[in-house]
N, C-alpha and C positions, 0 to 999 in steps of 0.2 A: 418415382419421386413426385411429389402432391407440389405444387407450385401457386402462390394465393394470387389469386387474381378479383378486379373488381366484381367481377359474376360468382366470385366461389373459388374453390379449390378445381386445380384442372390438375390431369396426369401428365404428365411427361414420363414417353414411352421411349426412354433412351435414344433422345434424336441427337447424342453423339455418334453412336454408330448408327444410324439413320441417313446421315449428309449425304448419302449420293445414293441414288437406288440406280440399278443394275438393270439393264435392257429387259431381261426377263419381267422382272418384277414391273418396269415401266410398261412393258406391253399387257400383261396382266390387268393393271392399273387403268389401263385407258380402251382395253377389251379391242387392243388389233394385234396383230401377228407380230412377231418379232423382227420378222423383214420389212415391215413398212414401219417400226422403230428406226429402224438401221438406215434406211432409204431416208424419212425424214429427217433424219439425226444428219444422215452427211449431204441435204441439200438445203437445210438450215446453219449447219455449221453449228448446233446447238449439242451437249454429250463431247468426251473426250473417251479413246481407247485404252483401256488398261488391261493387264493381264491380273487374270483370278483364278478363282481353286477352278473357276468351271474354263479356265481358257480365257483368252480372249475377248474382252465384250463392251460395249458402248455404257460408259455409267454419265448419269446426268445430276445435278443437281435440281434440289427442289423448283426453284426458280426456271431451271431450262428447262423440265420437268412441264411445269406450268404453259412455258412459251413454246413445248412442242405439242403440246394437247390443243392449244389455241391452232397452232399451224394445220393440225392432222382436221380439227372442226371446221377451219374454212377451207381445207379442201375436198371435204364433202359435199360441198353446197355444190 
């Protein structure tokens, strides 16, 4: 769907089914393992558990999304 905005027309890439990206996908995203997703995730308190086609898995919103990439960058310093 093409959505008008003041720069132009942008896409919207179906961010209904979009709302929450899935551990895999978040580790992907942020290019670290899925264990230190899962680590981050439950010493942040950020992501909830749910059960999927793949099992069991940490899903985040965009936003916690955002606020665990911050958390995983300052603890690399």
């Amino acid at each position: 769907m093409l959505l008008p905005t003041p720069e132009g027309l942008v896409l919207r890439m179906g961010l209904i089914h979009q709302e929450k990206v899935g551990e895999h996908r978040a580790a992907v995203l942020l290019g670290l393992p899925t264990t230190d997703i899962r680590r981050f995730s439950r010493i942040s308190g950020l992501g909830h558990l749910e059960q999927g086609d793949r099992g069991e898995q940490v899903v985040f919103t965009y936003d916690a999304l955002r606020r665990l990439c911050l958390l995983a960058a300052q603890s690399s310093k």
